[in-house]
C-alpha positions in Angstrom: -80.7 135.7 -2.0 -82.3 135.3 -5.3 -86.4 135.4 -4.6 -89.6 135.4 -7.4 -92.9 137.1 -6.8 -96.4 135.3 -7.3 -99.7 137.2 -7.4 -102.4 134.2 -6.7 -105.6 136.1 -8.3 -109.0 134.8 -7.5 -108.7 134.9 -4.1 -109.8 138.0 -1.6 -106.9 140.4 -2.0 -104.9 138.5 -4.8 -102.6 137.8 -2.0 -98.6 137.9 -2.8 -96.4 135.0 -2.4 -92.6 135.4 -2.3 -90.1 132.2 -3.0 -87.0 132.8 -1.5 -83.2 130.8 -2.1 -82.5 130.6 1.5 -78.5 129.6 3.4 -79.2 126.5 2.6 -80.0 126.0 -0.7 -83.5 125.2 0.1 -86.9 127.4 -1.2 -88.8 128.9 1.4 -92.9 130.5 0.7 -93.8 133.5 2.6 -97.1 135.0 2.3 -96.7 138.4 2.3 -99.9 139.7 1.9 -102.3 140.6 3.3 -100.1 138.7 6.4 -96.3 139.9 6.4 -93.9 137.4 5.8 -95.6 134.6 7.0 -94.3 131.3 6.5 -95.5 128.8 4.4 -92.8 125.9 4.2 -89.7 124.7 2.2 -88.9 123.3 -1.1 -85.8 121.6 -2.3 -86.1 123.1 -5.9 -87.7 126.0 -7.4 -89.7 123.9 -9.6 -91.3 121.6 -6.4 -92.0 125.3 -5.0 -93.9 126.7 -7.7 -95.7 123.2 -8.5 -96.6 122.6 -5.4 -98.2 126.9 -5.3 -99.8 125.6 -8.7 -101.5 122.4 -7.0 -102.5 124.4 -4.4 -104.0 127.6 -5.4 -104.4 126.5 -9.2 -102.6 127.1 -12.0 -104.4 129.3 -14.0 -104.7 131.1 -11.0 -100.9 131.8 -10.2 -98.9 134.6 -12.1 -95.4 135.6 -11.9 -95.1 139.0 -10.9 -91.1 139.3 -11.1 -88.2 137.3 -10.6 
């Protein structure tokens, strides 16, 4: 399954944020620090996911760290 990285800086322990191409075709969050794999929700697209990060947390705030 194909998954990017996020670092959201700014906030206490510039948490990590994985976006993951699930079974079915769908983009799930997890928050994997400082929690492990904790669940954030589901995206049709990759594009919703990481706007919807963006609107969240900011988007000068939100950096890829791989894909």
């Amino acid at each position: 399954m194909p998954s990017v990285l996020f670092r959201v800086k700014n906030l206490d322990g510039a948490p990590l944020i994985k976006i993951v191409l699930n079974e079915k075709e769908k983009y799930e969050f997890y928050l994997l620090s400082p929690f492990k794999n904790c669940y954030l929700g589901e995206f049709d697209n990759l594009n919703e996911a990481e706007v919807a990060l963006g609107q969240y947390y900011g988007f000068e705030n939100i950096e890829e760290v791989r894909s």
